[in-house]
N, C-alpha and C positions, 0 to 999 in steps of 0.2 A: 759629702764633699763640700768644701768651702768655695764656693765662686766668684769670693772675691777676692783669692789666688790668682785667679784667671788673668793672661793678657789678652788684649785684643785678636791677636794672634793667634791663641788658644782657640777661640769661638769658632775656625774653621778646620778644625783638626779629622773630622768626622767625614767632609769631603778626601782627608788625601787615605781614609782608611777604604772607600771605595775602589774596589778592582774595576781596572779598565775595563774587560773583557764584560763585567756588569752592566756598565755605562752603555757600552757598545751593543747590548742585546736590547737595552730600555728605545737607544735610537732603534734600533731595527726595529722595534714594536711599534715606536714614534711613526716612522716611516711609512711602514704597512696600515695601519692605519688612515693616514693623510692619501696614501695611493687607495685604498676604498671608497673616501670620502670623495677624492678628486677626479677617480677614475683616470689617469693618468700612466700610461704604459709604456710612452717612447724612453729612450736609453736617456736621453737629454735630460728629459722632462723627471726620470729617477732619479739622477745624478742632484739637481736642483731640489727636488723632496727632501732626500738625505739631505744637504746642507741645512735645508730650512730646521728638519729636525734636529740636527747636532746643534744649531741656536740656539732651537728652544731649550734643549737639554741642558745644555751649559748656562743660559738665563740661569734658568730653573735651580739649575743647582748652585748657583751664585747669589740666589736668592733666600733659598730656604734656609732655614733655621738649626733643621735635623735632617738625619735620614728616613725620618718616616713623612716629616714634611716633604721633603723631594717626593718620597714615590708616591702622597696626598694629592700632590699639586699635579704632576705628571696626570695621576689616576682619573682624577676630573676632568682636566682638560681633556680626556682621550673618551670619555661617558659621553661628556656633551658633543664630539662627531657621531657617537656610536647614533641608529635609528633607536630609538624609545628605551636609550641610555643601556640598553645591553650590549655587551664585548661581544664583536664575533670571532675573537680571538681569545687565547688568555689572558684573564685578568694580570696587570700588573704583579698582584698581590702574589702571585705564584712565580714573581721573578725571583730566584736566589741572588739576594746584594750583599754579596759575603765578603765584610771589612778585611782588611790587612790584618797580621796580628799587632796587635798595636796595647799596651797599657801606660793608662795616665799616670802620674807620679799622685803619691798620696797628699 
């Protein structure tokens, strides 16, 4: 495919093929995470986690490039809270991020 078809506009097409419900499992992972790390358990105190994570998510995903970059960039940031970079949870890698049906024009 020729890319220099592409509008500006085109370059974030990839974000709107992401399902909410995706996004929204990546924050819960985001989340659970940061509450291991912070140890943090009052209602307040979770309430405030989430936000911070739906942040970062939406940076994140404001930033990257593609969809394997999001779940790159997520996936690291989340190694380096882990202790001696192993998930105590599942990997990222095993999140299903199943696009829209969506096809580009030729």
């Amino acid at each position: 495919m020729d890319n220099n078809n592409w509008s500006p506009g085109d370059a974030t097409d990839w974000r709107r093929q992401l399902q909410p419900s995706s996004r929204q499992r990546i924050i819960t992972m985001i989340t659970e995470t940061l509450k291991r790390h912070l140890l943090i358990s009052d209602p307040e105190g979770l309430i405030e986690l989430n936000k911070v994570a739906t942040r970062f998510e939406g940076n994140v995903l404001s930033s990257a490039t593609s969809q394997s970059d999001y779940l790159r960039i997520i996936s690291s940031k989340m190694l380096v809270m882990e202790p001696n970079g192993v998930p105590n949870s599942s990997p990222l890698s095993t999140v299903s991020v199943k696009p829209l049906s969506y096809s580009l024009p030729d």
